[in-house]
C-alpha positions as CSV (number, residue, x, y, z in Angstrom):
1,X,-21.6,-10.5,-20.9
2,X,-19.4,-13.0,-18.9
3,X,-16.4,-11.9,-17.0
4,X,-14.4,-14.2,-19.2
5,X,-15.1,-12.8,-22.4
6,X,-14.9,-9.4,-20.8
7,X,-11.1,-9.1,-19.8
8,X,-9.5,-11.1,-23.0
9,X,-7.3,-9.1,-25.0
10,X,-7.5,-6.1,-21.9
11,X,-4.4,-4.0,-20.7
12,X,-4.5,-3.6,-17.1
13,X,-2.3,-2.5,-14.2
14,X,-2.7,-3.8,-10.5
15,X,-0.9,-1.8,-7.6
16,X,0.1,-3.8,-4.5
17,X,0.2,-6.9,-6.9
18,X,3.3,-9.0,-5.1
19,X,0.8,-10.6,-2.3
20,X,-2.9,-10.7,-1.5
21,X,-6.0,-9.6,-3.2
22,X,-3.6,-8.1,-5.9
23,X,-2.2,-11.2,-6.7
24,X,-5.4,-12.8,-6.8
25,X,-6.5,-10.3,-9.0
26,X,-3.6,-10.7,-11.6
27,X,-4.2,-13.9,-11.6
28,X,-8.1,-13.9,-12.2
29,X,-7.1,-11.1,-15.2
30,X,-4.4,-13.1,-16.7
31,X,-6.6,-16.6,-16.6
32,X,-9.0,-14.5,-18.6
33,X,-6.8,-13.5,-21.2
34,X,-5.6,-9.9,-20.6
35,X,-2.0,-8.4,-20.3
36,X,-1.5,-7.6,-16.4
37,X,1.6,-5.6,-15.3
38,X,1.5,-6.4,-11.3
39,X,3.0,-3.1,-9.5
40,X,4.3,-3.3,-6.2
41,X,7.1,-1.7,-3.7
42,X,8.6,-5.1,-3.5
43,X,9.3,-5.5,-7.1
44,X,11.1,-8.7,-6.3
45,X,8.4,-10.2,-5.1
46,X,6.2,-8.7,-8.0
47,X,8.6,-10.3,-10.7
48,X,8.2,-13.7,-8.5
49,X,4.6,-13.6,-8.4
50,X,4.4,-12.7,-12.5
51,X,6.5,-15.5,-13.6
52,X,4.4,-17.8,-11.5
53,X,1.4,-16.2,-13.0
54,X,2.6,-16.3,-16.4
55,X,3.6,-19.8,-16.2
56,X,-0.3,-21.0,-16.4
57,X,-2.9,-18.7,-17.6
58,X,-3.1,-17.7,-21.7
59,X,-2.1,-14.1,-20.7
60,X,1.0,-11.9,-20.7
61,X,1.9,-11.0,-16.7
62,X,4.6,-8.5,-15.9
63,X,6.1,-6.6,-13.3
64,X,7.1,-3.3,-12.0
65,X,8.2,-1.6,-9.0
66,X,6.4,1.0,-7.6
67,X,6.0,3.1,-4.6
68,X,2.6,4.5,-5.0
69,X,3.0,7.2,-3.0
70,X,6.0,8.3,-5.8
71,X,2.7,10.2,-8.2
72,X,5.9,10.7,-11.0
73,X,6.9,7.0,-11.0
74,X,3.3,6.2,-10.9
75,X,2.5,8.7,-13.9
76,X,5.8,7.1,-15.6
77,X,4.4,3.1,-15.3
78,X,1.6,4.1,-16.7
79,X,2.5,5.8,-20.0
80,X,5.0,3.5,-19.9
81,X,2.8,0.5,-20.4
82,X,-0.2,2.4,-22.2
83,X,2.6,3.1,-25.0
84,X,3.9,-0.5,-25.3
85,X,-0.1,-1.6,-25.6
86,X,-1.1,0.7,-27.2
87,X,-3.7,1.5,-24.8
88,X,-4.8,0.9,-20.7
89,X,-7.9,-0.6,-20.4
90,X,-7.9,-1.0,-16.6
91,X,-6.2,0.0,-13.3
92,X,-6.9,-1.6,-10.4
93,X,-5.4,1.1,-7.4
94,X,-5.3,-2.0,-4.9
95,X,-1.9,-1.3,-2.8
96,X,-3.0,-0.2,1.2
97,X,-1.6,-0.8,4.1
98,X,-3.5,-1.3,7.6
99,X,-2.6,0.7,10.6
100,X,-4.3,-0.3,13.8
101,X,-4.7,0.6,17.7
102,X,-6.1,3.2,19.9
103,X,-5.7,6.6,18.1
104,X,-4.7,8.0,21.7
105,X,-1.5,5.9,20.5
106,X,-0.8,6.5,17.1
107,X,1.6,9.0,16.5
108,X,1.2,12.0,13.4
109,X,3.7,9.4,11.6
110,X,1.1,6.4,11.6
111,X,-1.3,8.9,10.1
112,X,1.0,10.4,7.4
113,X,1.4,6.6,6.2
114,X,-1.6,5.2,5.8
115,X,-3.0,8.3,4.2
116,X,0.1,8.5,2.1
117,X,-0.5,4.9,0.5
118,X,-4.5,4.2,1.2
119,X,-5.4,7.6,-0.1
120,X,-2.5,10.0,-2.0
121,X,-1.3,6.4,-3.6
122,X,-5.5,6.4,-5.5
123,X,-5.2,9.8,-5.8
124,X,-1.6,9.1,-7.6
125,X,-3.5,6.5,-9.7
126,X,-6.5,8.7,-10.9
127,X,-4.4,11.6,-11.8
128,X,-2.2,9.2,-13.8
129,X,-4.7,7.2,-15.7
130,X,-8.1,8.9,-16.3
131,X,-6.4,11.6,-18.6
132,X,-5.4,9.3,-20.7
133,X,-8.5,7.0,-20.5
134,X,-10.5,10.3,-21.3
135,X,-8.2,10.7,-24.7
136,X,-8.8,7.3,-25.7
137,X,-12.4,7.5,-24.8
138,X,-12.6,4.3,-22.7
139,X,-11.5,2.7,-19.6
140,X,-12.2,1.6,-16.1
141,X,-10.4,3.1,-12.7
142,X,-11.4,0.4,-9.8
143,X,-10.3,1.2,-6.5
144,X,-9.6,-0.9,-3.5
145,X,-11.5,0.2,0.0
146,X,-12.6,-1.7,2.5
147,X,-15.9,-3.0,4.2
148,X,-14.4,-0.1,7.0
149,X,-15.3,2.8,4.3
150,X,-18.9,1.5,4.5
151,X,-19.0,0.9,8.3
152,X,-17.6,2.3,11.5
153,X,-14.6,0.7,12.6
154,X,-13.2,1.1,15.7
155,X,-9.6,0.2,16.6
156,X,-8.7,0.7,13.0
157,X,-9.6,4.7,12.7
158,X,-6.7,5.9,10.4
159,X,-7.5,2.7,7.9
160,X,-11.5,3.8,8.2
161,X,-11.0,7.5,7.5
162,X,-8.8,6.6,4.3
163,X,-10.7,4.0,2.8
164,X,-14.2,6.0,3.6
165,X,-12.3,8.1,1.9
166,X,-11.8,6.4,-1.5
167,X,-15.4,5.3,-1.6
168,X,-16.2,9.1,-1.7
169,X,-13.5,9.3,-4.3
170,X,-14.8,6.7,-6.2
171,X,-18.3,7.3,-6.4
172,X,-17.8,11.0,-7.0
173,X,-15.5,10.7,-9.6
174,X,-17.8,7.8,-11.2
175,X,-20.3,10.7,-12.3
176,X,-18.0,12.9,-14.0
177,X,-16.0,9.9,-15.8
178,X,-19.1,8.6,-17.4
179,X,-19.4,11.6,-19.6
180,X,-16.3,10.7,-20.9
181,X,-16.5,7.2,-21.5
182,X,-14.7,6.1,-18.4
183,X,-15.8,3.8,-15.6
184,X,-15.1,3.4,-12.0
185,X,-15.5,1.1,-9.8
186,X,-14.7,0.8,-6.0
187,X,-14.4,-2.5,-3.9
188,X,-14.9,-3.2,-0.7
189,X,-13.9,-6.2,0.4
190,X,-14.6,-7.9,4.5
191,X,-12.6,-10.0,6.1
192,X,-9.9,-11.1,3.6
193,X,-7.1,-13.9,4.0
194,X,-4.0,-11.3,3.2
195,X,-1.0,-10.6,5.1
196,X,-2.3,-6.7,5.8
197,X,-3.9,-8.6,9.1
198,X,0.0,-9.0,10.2
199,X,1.1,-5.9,9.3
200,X,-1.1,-3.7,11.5
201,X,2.0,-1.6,12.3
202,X,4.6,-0.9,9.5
203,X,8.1,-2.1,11.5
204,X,9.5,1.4,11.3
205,X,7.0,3.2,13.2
206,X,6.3,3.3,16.8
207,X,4.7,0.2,18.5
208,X,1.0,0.3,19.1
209,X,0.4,-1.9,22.0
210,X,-3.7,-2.2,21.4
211,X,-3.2,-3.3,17.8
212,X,-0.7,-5.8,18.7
213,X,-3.7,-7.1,21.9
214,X,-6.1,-6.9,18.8
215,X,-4.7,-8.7,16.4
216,X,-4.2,-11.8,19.3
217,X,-7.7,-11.4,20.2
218,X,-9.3,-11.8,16.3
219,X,-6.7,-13.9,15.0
220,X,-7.7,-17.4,16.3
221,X,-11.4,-16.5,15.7
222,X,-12.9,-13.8,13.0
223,X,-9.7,-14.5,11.0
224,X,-9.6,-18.0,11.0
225,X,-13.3,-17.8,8.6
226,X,-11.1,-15.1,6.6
227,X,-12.8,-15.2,2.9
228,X,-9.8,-16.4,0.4
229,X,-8.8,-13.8,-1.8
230,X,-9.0,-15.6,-4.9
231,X,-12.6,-16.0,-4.4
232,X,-12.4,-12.3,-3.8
233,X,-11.1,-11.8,-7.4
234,X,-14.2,-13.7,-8.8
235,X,-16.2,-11.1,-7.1
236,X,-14.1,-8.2,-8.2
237,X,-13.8,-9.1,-11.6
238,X,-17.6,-9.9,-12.1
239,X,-18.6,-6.9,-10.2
240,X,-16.1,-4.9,-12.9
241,X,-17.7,-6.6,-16.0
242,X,-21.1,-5.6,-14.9
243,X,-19.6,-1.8,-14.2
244,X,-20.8,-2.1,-10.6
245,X,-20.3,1.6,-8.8
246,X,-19.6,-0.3,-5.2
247,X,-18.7,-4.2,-5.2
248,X,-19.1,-5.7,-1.5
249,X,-17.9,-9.0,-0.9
250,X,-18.4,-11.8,0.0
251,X,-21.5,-11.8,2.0
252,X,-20.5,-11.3,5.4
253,X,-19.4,-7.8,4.4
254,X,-22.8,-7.2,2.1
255,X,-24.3,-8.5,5.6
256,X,-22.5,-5.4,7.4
257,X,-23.2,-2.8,5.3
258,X,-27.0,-3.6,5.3
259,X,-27.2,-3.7,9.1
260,X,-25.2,-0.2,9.4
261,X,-27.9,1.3,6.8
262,X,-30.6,-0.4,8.3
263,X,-30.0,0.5,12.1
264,X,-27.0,2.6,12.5
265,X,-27.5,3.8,15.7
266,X,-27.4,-0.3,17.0
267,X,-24.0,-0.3,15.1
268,X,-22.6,2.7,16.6
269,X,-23.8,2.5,20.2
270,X,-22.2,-1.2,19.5
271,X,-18.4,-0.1,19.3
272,X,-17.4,1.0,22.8
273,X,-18.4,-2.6,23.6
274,X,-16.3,-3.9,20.6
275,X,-13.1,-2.2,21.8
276,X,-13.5,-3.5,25.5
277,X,-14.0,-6.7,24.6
278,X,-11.2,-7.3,22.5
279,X,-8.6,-4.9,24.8
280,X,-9.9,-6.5,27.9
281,X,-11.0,-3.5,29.2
């Protein structure tokens, strides 16, 4: 079965879908032939990005605004488009946000937002969609994490603890969803090109001085070889056809994960060295 034939003629949602691996996602799913409703807080930018989208590929592309951490609004999109289908065949819970720095910096307000969109906004998604993908017997939940749910990541602690988080959700819930005909998936992606990398501190929250000396130090090296997120999407979506439990990509992230199982004491001890080199410590 080829990821092409796979997705034609699917019904799927994407959350975070304006920018980034969503996009690249939505446009992966739409080249393929299926129905994509892109979801995002900025639903300006989500109607922009569909009507580019639906300008090329054979596929319908829509938008939607949606705060993810809203679990009504999410719970509404989704019967909303499962009843104009027919059916919902996929959702991609992709929206996240990245909070960085020093946790002896970050304030209880950093923590409640990145757990209120990396975590509560999946949890939003799976309490919307697998009821109904149980009634209609079929359906496949694919959650975005992160190459920092797999391995320890310093300097980005709040992002780590959710997205270690939703690849304990994921695989969990992958168990009990199989009795009912539904899949899960969860991805975790390395170092991707997306704007999250700029957006280590949401502009409305208190400045974090070692995310901002971070960023400077990784952004002229590790994030110049950033992997492009539509390559990403081939990944995802192959990884998805084949029903893969975790999909790790590209293969400097597979690389990570295999050191950290194979010697994680080397990867651990290795962090207090990380964080002084790249705070000048």
């Amino acid at each position: 079965m080829t990821t092409d034939t796979h997705f034609t003629g699917k019904v799927a949602v994407v959350t975070g879908g304006a920018s980034g691996i969503g996009r690249a996602i939505g446009t992966a799913l739409a080249r393929r032939g299926a129905s994509v409703v892109l979801a995002d807080v900025d639903e300006v930018a989500a109607k922009a990005a569909a009507e580019e989208i639906g300008a090329g590929p054979p596929g319908r592309v829509a938008a939607a605004g949606l705060d993810v951490r809203d679990a009504e609004a999410f719970a509404t999109l989704v019967g909303r488009v499962a009843e104009e289908h027919g059916h919902l065949d996929l959702l991609f819970n992709n929206a996240g946000i990245g909070i960085g720095g020093e946790v002896a910096e970050l304030t209880l307000g950093h923590w409640d937002r990145v757990i209120d969109i990396n975590l509560r906004g999946v949890v939003h998604g799976v309490v919307a969609a697998y009821p109904l993908m149980i009634r209609q017997g079929h359906g496949h939940i694919v959650n975005t994490a992160s190459i920092a749910g797999l391995f320890p990541s310093p300097l980005l602690t709040p992002y780590a603890a959710t997205k270690h988080a939703v690849v304990g959700l994921s695989t969990s819930l992958r168990g009990e969803a199989a009795n009912h005909g539904v899949r899960v998936s969860v991805v975790c992606p390395g170092i991707i090109d997306t704007p999250i990398w700029e957006r280590l501190v949401p502009e409305d929250l208190p400045d974090v001085p070692s995310a901002r000396i971070g960023f400077e130090r990784v952004r002229h090296t590790v994030l110049r070889r950033a992997y492009p997120p539509d390559a990403l999407a081939e990944d995802v979506l192959a990884g998805v056809a084949r029903n893969r439990p975790i999909i790790v990509a590209p293969a400097h992230a597979r690389l990570m994960w295999r050191i950290y199982r194979a010697a994680p004491r080397l990867v651990l001890d290795g962090g207090g060295v990380l964080v002084r080199r790249l705070l000048g410590s």
